[in-house]
C-alpha positions as CSV (number, residue, x, y, z in Angstrom):
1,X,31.2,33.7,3.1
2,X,29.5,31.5,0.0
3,X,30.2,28.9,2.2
4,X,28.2,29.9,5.4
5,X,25.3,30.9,2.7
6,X,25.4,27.4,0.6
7,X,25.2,25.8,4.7
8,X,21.9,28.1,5.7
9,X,20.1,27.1,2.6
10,X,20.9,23.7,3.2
11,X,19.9,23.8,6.2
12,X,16.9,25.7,5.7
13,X,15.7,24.2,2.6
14,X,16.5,20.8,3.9
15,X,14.2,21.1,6.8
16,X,11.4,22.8,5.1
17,X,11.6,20.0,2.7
18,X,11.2,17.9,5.4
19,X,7.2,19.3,6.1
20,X,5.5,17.0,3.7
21,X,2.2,18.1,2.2
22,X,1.1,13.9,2.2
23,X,2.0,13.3,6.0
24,X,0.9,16.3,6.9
25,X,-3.0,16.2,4.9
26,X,-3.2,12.8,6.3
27,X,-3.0,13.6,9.8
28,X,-4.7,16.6,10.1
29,X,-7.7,15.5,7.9
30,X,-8.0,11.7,8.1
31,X,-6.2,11.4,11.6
32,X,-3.9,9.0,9.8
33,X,-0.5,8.4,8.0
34,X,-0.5,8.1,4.7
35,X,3.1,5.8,5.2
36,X,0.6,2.9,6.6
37,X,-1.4,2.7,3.3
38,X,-0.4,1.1,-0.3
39,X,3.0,1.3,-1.1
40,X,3.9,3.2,1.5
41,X,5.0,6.1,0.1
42,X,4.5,10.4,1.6
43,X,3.6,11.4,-2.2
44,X,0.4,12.2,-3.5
45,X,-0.4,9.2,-5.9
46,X,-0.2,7.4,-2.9
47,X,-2.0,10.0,-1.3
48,X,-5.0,9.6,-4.0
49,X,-5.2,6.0,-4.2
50,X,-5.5,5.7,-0.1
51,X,-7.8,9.0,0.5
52,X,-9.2,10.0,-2.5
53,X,-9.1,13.4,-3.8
54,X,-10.4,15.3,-0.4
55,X,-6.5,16.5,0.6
56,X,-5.3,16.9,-2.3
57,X,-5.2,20.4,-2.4
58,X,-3.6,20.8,1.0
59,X,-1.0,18.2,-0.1
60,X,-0.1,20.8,-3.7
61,X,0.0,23.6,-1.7
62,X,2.6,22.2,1.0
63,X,4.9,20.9,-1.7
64,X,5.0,23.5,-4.0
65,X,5.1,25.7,-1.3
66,X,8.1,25.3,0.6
67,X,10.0,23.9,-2.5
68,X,9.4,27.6,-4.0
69,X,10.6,29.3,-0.6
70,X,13.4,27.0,-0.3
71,X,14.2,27.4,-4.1
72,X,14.1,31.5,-3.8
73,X,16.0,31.3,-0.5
74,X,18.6,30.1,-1.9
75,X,18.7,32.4,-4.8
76,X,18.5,35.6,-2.9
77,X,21.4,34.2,-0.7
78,X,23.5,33.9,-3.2
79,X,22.7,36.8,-6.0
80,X,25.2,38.9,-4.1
81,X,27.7,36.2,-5.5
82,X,25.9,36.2,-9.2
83,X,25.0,32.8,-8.3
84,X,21.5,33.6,-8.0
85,X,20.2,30.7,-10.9
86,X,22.7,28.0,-8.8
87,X,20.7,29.2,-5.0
88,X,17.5,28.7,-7.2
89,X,18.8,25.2,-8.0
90,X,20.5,24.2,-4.9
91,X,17.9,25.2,-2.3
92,X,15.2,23.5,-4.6
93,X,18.2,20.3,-4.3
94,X,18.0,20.6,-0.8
95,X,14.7,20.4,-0.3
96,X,13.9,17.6,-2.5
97,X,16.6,15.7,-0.2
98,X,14.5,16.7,2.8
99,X,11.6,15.7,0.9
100,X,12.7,12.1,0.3
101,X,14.8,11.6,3.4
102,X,13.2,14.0,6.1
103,X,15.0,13.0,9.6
104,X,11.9,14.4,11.2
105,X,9.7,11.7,9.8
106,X,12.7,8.9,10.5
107,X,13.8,9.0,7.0
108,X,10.8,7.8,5.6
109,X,9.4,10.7,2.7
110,X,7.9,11.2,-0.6
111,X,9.7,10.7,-4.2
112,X,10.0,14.3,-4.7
113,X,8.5,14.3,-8.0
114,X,6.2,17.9,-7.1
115,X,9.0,19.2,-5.5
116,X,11.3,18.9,-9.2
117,X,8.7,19.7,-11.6
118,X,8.0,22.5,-9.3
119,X,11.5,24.0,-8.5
120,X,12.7,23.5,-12.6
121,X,9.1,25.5,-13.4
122,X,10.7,27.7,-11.0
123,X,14.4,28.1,-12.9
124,X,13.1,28.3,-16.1
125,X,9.5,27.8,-17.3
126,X,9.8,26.8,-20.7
127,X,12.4,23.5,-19.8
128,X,9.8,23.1,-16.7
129,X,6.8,22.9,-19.4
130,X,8.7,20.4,-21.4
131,X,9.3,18.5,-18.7
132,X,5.9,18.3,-17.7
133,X,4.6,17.2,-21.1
134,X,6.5,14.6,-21.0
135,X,5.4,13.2,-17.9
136,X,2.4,13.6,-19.3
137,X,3.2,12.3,-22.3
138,X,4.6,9.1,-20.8
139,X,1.5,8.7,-18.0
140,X,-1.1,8.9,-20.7
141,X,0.6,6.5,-23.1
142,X,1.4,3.7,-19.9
143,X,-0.3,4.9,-16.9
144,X,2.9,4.4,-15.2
145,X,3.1,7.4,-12.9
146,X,6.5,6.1,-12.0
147,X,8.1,5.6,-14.9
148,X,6.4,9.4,-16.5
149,X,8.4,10.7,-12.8
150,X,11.4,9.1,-13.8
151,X,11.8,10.2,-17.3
152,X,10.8,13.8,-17.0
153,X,13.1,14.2,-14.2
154,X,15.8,13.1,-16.4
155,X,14.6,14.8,-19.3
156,X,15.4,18.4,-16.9
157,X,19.3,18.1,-17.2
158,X,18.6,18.0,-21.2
159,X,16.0,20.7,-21.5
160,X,18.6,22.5,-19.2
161,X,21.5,22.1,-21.6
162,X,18.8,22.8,-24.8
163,X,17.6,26.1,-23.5
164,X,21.7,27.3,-22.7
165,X,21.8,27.1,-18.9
166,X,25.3,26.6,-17.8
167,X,27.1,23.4,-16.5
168,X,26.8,23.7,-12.8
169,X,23.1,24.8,-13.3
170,X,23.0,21.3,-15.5
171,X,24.5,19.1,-12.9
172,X,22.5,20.6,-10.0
173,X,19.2,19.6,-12.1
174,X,20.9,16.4,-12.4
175,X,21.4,15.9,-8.9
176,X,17.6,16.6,-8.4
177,X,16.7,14.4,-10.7
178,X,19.2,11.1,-9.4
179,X,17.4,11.5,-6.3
180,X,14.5,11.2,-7.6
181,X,15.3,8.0,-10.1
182,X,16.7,6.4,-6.3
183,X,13.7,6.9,-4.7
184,X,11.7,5.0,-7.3
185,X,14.3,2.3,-7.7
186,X,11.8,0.1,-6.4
187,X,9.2,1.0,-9.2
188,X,11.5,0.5,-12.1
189,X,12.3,-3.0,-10.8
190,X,8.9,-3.7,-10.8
191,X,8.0,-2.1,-14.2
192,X,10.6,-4.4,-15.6
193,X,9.0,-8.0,-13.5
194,X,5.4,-6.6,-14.8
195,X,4.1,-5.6,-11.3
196,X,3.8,-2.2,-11.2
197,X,0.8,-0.2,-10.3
198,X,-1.1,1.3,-13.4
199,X,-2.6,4.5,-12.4
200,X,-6.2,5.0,-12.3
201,X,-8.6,7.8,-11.5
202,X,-10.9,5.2,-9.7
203,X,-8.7,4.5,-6.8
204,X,-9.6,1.1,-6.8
205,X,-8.9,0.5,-10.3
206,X,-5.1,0.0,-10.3
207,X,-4.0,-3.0,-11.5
């Protein structure tokens, strides 16, 4: 029976993760995809930088959306199990996956960065403030979006184990955040050859 439950959130989860709030602002605003501009990317820096802020609200509301449906389907399937922390954590998994790697966008999805910050908000406030601070921490000090992604995503496992959650709750947060680290794989190797994208609130200002 936890079985056929852990299945429909994936499921579920996976495919609502799959509705990106980037692919989906671009085409029913600007007639567009936001995958043929900048780097590329179905998240909403590259969302920003191509469009500007008109969309942006659509786009926050999408992602935090179904990550939060996904996240509490999962918990409500599995309270009868006393799993309801590790549904919370696994549906929010699940949809980050279909976030990133959506098969009804061939594959080709966001970094998933909304989709953690919001699902760990989600689990447990306080670790999800912390974590935020210090992607803000980290974007103020390099204007680095990616690397401030990266390390507060990796700083969730840590807050997780700080604030007492227990060790499948840890490695589930984990998860969320490897997939996220993989997706920007492509960031960090330019970060380290000096090419990387500064963020900028004039969206031509990168550099």
């Amino acid at each position: 029976m936890t079985a056929f439950l852990l299945v429909i959130t994936a499921i579920v989860a996976y495919v609502l993760g799959g509705m990106n709030g980037a692919i989906i602002a671009s085409r029913c605003i600007f007639h567009d995809d936001v995958r043929n501009h900048g780097s590329g990317n179905a998240g909403l820096t590259n969302f920003y930088r191509t469009y500007g802020v008109k969309g942006i609200v659509l786009v926050l509301a999408v992602d935090v959306l179904k990550t939060v449906v996904s996240a509490l389907l999962g918990g409500i399937l599995l309270r009868s199990k006393g799993a309801f922390e590790v549904g919370l954590l696994f549906g929010g998994f699940c949809a980050i996956f279909g976030h990133a790697a959506p098969i009804m966008h061939g594959f080709k999805g966001g970094k998933g960065v909304l989709c953690a910050g919001t699902m760990i908000l989600l689990v447990d406030p306080v670790a999800g403030i912390c974590c935020w601070a210090v992607f803000l921490l980290v974007a103020i000090c390099t204007r680095y979006i990616s690397l401030a992604s990266c390390l507060a995503c990796l700083a969730g496992p840590i807050f997780m184990v700080v604030f007492s959650h227990g060790g499948l709750e840890v490695l589930l947060t984990l998860f969320c955040a490897l997939v996220v680290v993989v997706r920007h794989a492509e960031n960090i190797v330019r970060i380290i050859g000096g090419t990387e994208n500064r963020f900028s609130f004039s969206r031509n200002g990168q550099k």
